[in-house]
VOGU-3710 file (C-alpha; in Angstrom, 3 decimals, decimal comma):
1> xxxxxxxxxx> 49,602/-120,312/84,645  45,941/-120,368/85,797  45,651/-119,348/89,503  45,682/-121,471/92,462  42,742/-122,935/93,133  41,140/-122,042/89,996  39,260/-124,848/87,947  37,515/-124,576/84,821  35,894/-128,348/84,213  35,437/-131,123/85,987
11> xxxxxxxxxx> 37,213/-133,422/82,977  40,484/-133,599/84,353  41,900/-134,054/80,597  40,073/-131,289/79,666  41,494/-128,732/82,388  44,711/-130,038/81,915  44,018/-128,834/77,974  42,846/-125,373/79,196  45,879/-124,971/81,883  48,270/-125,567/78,363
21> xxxxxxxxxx> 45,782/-122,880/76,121  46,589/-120,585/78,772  50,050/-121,001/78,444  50,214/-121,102/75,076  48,409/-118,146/75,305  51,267/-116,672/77,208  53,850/-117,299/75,215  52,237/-116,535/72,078  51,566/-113,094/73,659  55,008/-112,640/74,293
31> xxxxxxxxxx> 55,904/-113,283/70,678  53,325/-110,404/69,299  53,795/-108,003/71,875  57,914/-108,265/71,043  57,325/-108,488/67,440  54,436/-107,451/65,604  54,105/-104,486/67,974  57,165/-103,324/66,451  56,762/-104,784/62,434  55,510/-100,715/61,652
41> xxxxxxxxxx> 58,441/-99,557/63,690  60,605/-102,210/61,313  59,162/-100,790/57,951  59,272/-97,674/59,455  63,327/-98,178/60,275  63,866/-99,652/56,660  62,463/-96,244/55,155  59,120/-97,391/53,699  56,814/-95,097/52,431  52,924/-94,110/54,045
51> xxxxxxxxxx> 51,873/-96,516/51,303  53,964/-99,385/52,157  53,131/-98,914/56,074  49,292/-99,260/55,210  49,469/-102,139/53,016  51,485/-104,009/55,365  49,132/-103,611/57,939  46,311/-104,188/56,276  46,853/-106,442/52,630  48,652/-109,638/54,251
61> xxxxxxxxxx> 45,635/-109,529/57,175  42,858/-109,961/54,182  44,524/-112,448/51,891  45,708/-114,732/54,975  42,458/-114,516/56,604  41,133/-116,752/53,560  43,471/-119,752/55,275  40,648/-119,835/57,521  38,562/-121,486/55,271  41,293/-123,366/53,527
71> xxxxxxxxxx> 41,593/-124,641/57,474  38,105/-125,621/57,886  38,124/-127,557/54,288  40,752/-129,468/56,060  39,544/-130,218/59,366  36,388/-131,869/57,524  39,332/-133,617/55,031  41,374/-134,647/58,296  39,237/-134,662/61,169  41,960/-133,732/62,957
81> xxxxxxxxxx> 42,060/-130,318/64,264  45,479/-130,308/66,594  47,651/-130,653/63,831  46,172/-128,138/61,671  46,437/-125,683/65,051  50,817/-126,665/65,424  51,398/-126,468/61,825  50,089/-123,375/61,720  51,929/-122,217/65,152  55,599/-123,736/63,458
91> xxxxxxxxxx> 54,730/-121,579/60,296  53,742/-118,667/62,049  57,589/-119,104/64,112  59,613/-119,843/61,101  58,824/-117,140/59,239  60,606/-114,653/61,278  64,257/-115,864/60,195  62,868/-114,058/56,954  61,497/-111,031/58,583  64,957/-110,886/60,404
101> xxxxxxxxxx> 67,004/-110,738/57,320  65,707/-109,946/54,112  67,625/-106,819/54,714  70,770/-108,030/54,330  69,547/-110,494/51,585  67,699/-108,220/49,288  68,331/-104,357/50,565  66,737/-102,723/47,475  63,495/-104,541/47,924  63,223/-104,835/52,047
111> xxxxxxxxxx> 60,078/-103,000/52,303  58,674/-104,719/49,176  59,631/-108,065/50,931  57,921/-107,520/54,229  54,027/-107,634/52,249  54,812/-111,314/51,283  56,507/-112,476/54,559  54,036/-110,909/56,783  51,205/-112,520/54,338  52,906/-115,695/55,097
121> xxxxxxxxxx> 53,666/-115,505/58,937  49,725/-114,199/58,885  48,733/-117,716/57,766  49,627/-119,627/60,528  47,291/-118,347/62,821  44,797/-118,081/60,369  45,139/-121,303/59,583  44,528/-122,690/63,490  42,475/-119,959/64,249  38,716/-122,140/63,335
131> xxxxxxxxxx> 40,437/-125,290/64,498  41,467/-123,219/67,668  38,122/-121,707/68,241  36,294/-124,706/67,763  38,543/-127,224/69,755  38,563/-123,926/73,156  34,677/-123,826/72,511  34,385/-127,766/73,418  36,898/-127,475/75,935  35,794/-124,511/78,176
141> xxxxxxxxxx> 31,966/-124,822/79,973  29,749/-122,336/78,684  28,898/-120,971/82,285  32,464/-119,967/82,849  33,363/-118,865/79,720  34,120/-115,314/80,507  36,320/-115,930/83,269  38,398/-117,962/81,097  38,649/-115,817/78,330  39,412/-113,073/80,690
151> xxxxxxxxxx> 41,991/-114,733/82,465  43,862/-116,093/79,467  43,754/-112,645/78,055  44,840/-110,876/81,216  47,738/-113,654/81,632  48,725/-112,929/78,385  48,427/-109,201/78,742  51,481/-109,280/81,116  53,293/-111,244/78,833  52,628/-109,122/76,238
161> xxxxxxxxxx> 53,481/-105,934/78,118  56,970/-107,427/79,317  57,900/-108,599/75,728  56,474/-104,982/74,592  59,049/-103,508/77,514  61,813/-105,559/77,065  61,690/-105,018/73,086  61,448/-101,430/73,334  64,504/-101,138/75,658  66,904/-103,549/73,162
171> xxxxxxxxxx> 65,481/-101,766/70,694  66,375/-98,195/72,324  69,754/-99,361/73,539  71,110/-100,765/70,127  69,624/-97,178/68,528  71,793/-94,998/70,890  74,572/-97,267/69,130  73,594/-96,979/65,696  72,678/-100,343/65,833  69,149/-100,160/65,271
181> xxxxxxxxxx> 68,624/-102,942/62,712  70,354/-105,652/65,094  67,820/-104,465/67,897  65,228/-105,511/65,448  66,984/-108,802/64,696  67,307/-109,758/68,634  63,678/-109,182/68,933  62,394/-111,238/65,990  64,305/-114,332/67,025  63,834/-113,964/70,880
191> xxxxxxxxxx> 59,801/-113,690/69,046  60,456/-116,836/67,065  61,615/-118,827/70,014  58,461/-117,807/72,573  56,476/-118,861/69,410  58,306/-122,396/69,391  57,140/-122,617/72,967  53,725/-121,662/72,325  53,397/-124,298/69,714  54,454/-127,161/72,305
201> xxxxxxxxxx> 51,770/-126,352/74,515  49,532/-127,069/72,236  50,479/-129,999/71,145  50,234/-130,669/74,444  46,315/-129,891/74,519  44,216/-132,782/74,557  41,564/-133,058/71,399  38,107/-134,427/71,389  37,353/-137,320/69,097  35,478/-136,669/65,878
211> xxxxxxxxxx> 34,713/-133,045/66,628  37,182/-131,508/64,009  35,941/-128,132/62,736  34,198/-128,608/59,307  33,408/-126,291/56,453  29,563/-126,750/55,825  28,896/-126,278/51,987  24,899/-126,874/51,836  23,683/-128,296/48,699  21,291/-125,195/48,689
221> xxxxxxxxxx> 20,836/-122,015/49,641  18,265/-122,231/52,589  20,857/-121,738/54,949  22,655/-118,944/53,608  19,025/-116,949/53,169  19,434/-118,091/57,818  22,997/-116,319/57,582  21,214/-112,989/55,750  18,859/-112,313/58,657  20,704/-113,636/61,511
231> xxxxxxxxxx> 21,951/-112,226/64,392  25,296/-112,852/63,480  25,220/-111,909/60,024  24,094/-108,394/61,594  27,117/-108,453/64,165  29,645/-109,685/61,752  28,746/-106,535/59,670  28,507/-104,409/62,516  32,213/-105,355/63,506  34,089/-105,483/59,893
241> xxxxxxxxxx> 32,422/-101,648/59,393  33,861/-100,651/62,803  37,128/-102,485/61,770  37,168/-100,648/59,071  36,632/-97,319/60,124  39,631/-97,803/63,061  41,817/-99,131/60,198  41,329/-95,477/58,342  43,774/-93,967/61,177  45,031/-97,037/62,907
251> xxxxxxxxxx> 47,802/-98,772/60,647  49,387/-94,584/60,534  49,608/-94,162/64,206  53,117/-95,883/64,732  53,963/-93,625/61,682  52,306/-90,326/63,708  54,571/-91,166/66,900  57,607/-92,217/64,970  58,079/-89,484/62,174  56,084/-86,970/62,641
261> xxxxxxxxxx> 56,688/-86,692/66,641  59,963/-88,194/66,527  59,297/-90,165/69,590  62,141/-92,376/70,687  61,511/-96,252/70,841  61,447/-95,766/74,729  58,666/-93,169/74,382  56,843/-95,132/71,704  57,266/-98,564/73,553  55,841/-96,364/76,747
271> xxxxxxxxxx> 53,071/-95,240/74,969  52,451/-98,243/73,566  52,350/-100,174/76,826  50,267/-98,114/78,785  47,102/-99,411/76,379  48,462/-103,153/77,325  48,826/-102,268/80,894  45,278/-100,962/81,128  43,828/-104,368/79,343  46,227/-106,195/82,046
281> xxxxxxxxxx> 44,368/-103,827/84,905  40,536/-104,337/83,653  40,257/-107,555/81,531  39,403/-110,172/84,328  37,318/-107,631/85,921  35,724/-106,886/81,920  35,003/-111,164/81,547  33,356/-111,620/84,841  30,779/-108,198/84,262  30,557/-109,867/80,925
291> xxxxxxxxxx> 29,337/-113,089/82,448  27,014/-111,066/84,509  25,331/-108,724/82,438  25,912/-109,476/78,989  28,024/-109,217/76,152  25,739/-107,213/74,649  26,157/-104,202/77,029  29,976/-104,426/76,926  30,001/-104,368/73,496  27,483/-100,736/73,621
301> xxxxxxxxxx> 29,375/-99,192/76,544  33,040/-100,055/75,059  31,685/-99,275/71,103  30,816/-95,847/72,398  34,080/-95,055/73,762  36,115/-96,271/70,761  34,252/-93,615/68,669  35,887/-90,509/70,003  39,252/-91,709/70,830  40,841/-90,878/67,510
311> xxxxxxxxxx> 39,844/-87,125/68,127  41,844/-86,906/71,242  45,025/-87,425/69,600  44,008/-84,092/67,684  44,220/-81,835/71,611  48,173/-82,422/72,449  51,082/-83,711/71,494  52,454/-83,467/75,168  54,192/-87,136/75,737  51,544/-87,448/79,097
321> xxxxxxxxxx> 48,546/-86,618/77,147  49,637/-88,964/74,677  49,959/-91,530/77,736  46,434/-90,979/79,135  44,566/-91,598/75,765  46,424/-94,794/74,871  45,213/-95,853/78,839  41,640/-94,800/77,953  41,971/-96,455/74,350  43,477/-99,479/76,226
331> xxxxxxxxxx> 40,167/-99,479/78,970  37,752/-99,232/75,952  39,679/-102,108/73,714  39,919/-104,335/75,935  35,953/-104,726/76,907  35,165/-104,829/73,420  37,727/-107,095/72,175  36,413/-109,530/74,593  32,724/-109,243/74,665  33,179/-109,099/70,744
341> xxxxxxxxxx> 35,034/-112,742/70,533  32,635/-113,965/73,422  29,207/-112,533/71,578  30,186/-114,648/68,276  30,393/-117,753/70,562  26,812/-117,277/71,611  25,952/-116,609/68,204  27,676/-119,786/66,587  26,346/-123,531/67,128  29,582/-125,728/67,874
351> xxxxxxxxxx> 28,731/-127,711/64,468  28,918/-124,370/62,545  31,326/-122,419/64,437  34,608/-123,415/62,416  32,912/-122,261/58,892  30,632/-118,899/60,934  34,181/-117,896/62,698  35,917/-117,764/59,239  33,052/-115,691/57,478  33,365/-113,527/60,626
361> xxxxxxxxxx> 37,059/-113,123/60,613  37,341/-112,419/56,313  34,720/-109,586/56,825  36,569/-107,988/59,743  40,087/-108,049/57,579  37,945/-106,718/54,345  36,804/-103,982/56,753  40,968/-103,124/57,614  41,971/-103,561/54,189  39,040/-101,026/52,999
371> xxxxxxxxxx> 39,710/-98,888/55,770  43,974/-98,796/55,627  43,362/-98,165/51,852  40,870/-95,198/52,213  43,360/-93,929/55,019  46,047/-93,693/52,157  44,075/-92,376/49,634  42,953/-89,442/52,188  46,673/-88,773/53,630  46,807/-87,412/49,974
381> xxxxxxxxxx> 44,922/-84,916/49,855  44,933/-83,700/53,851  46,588/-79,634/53,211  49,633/-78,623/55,040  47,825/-75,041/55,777  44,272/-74,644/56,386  42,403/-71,124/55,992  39,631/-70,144/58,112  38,122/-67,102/58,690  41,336/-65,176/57,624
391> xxxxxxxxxx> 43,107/-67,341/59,719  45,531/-70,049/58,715  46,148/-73,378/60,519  49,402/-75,360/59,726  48,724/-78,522/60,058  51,380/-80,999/61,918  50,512/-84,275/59,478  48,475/-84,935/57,090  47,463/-88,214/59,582  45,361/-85,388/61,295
401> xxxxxxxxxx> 42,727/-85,612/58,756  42,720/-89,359/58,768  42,091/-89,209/62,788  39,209/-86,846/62,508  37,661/-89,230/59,170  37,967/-92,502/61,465  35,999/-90,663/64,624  33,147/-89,714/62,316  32,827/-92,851/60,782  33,545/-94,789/63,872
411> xxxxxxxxxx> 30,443/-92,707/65,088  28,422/-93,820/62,109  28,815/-97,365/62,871  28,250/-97,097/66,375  24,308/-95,244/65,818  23,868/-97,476/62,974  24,288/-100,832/64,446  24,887/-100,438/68,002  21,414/-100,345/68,689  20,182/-103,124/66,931
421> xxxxxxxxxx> 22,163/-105,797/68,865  20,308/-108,166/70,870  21,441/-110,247/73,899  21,395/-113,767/73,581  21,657/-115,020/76,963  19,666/-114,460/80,109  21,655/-111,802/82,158  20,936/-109,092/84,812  19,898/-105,235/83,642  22,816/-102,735/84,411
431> xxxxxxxxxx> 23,258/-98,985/83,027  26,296/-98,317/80,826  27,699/-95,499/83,691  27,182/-98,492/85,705  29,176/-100,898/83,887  32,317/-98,444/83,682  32,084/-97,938/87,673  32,458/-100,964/88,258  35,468/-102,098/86,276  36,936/-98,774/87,295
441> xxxxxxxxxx> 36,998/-98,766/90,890  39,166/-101,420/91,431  42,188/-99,187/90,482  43,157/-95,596/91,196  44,658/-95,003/87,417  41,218/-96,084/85,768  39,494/-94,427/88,091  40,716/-91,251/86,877  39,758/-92,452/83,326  36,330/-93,106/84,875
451> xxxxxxxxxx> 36,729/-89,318/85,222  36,611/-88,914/81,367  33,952/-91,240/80,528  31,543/-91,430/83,613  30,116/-89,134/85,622  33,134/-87,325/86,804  32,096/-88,579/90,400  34,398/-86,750/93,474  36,288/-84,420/91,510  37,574/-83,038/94,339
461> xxxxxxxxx> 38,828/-85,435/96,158  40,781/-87,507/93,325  42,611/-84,201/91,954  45,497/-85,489/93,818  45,386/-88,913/92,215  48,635/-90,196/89,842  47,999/-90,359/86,038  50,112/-93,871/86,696  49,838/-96,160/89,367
//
């Protein structure tokens, strides 16, 4: 799946290992892009309430995300980090035969049903996730790091975006027949099947002797009083509050498109994919600036973006305007996914990464539990009218309110911590304007979402350009 010509280490064993990541990469993208883009749409379909939607998105995330340290406990026990990695990949598969048919086993209690099964298919990954991270980190060479990252992701991306396509158009088709439910069946077993693939590829990965991630328990405290002031205590923070303030809006927004527009799945499967197809457009382009000039700047120049998206949704409900903010969303996301996962790399030695990577990853689902709960909690008490100045405003949804609370707070975070990150390698100086440039110019539909965030450079000579292309 890597490109021709394209070599990541000199250890043939080892490149052989990071040809199967990226393919296991692929399929595993093709599993979550047909399925747990549409598990909201699922509840959603079975009738579950605003409640149910933000648990489910946010409860199972938290409690599975403690596997991770369960996983590390066992990689010291083992010292064997593969088979923690496929167990947790089979898991993960299985679990959608449940997903799939707890309908038809236990009607009354579907929506109940989907907290515990989610929780469960959650700790798979969660469980190979430090294993994962720390048998990748050994694999790939630090100096090109980015480029791999990116061009897993960006492989993936297009699987993701196909499985995202081809789901939403069973999904559509078996809806025009009142068939909805079986549309949802097709896609959770075609999901469970890419997952079974994914899952031989890395068993296929070759592992490094006596390296299995470890959970370090220190006899005393000196080096959790390192952890309180260091850099990646600070960044860990910094991400689980910005988690948490996009979880406030974020688990509600299939909801928004899906009851309160009464999109089609077409529509929201379009509207979904344009995000993907944006990451698919800028991501290599994202790893190799990243190698350049720093995670540190990605993560500033993305962060700042991410604040104000959720205020956009509040200017139109028109189906293109909904398009071009997912594409801008999907510009921003994908920078700052990356630079995120790359920037806790630097910050981790390989002996410590396993038990840092868990911390990291329970604060960030804390932050989405917190946030999807507050969300909840505010969608009751958002008016149906407002009255201003002896005018009154009906509002569409009560989601409104939660999209305006997660831009403030996203705002917050971003003055708050943005500027106290620190770059940790050695890497050129570049202006944030700059940085957009140049992973816009490549392609004429972000460069008319450079329009929005940049400079706004030849505005009359790109008035002609397609919002898609």
């Amino acid at each position: 799946m890597a490109r021709a010509g394209s070599t990541y280490s000199q250890d043939e064993q080892a490149e052989r290992s990071l040809r199967h990541s990226i393919r296991d990469g692929v399929w595993f993208s093709a599993m979550t892009g047909g399925a747990e883009s549409y598990f909201s749409a699922y509840a959603i379909h079975l009738h579950a309430s605003t409640t149910i939607i933000g648990l489910l998105a946010s409860l199972p995330p938290l409690l599975a995300s403690f596997m991770q340290m369960l996983s590390a406990w066992l990689g010291r026990k083992l010292g064997r980090r593969k088979a923690i990695i496929v167990f947790g990949a089979l898991l993960q598969a299985f679990c959608l035969l449940p997903l799939a048919f707890v309908p038809l086993v236990a009607p009354e209690y579907a929506t109940y049903a989907l907290i515990p099964i989610v929780f469960v298919y959650l700790c798979g990954p969660n469980l190979g996730s430090p294993q994962w991270n720390s048998l990748i980190g050994d694999l790939v060479p630090e100096r090109v790091r980015g480029r791999f990252f990116a061009q897993r992701t960006r492989l993936s991306s297009i699987a993701s975006v196909t499985a995202l396509i081809v789901a939403g158009l069973v999904l559509d088709g078996m809806d025009q027949l009142q068939l909805a439910y079986w549309g949802f069946v097709i896609v959770f077993l075609f999901a469970m099947v890419a997952r079974f693939i994914s899952a031989w590829h890395l068993q296929a990965m070759h592992e490094p002797v006596a390296r299995a991630a470890a959970l370090e328990i220190p006899a005393d405290l000196s080096l959790y009083r390192r952890f309180r002031h260091s850099r990646l205590l600070r960044f860990s923070l910094f991400y689980a509050a910005m988690q948490f303030a996009v979880a406030i809006s974020g688990p509600y927004f299939t909801l928004y498109l899906l009851r309160d527009l009464a999109l089609s799945y077409f529509e929201f499967m379009t509207i979904t994919v344009a995000s993907v197809l944006v990451q698919f457009l800028t991501l290599n382009r994202w790893g190799r600036l990243a190698d350049l000039f720093g995670n540190r700047l990605l993560l500033i120049t993305t962060g700042s973006i991410i604040t104000f998206i959720p205020s956009l949704w509040l200017v139109s409900t028109h189906y293109a305007w909904l398009l071009t903010v997912q594409a801008l969303s999907g510009l921003a996301w994908s920078g700052f996914t990356l630079s995120a996962t790359a920037f806790v790399f630097d910050l981790t030695p390989p002996e410590q990464r396993a038990t840092l990577f868990a911390v990291h990853n329970i604060f960030a689902a804390l932050g989405v539990f917190l946030g999807a709960s507050l969300g909840a909690f505010l969608a009751l008490f958002v008016p149906a009218e407002i009255h201003l100045a002896g005018l009154s405003i009906t509002v569409l949804t009560p989601l409104y309110g939660l999209f305006l609370a997660s831009c403030l707070t996203r705002l917050g975070v971003a003055l708050l911590f943005l500027p106290l990150l620190r770059e940790v390698r050695r890497v050129r100086p570049m202006s944030p304007s700059g940085l957009i440039f140049r992973v816009t110019r490549m392609h004429p539909v972000s460069g008319l979402i450079y329009e929005l965030v940049g400079r706004k450079r030849r505005r009359t000579s790109e008035t002609d350009e397609p919002l898609e292309g």
